[in-house]
N, C-alpha and C positions, 0 to 999 in steps of 0.2 A: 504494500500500500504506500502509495506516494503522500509523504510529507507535507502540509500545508508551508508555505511560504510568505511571510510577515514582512511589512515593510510597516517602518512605524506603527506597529500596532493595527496595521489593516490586513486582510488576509488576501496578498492576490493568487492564489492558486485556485481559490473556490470561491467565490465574493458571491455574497449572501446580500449585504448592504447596498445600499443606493449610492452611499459615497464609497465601496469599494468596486463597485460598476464602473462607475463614471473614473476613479483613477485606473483601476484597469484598460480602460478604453484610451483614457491619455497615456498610459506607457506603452500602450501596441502602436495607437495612430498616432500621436502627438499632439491632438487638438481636438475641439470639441464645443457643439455651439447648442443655442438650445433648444434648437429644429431635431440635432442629434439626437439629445439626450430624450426627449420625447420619442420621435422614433423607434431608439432602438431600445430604450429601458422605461418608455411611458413617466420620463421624469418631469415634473411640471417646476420645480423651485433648484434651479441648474446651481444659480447663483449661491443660492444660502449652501448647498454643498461646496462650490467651490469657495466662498469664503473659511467654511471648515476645515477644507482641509491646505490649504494656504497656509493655515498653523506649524505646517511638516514640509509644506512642498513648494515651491518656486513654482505660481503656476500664473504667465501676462496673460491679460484682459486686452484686447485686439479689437478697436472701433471697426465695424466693418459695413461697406454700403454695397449694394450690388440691387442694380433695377430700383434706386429711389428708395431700399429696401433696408433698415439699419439693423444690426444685431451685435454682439459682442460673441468674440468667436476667443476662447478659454485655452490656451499652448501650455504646454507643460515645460519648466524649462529644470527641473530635475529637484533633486532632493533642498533642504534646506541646511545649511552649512554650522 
């Protein structure tokens, strides 16, 4: 039986959590907005996660416009130091 794998206290090997989804998702893809996070984990409050876990992780907030369209698109830029 394979190991669970913890990174600050989150579990990315089996993510159970909403906030271990959504970091899971930013260490595979590197970003994440919150068209995504709906999408793909029915996540409706993107933001109050990625302020939670900003506590642990380096993660920019990206103005982004496309078609008149605004959103903030979430990059992961690695652990916190």
């Amino acid at each position: 039986m394979k190991k669970d794998k913890f990174i600050n206290g989150y579990n990315v090997t089996n993510p159970k959590t909403q906030a271990e989804k959504v970091l899971v998702h930013l260490l595979k893809k590197k970003s994440i907005t919150s068209w995504d996070a709906i999408e793909t984990f029915r996540i409706t409050r993107l933001s109050a996660i990625i302020f939670n876990l900003r506590c642990h992780f380096n993660i920019e907030s990206i103005d982004t416009s496309i078609n008149n369209k605004h959103f903030t698109t979430y990059v992961y830029r690695g652990e916190m130091s």
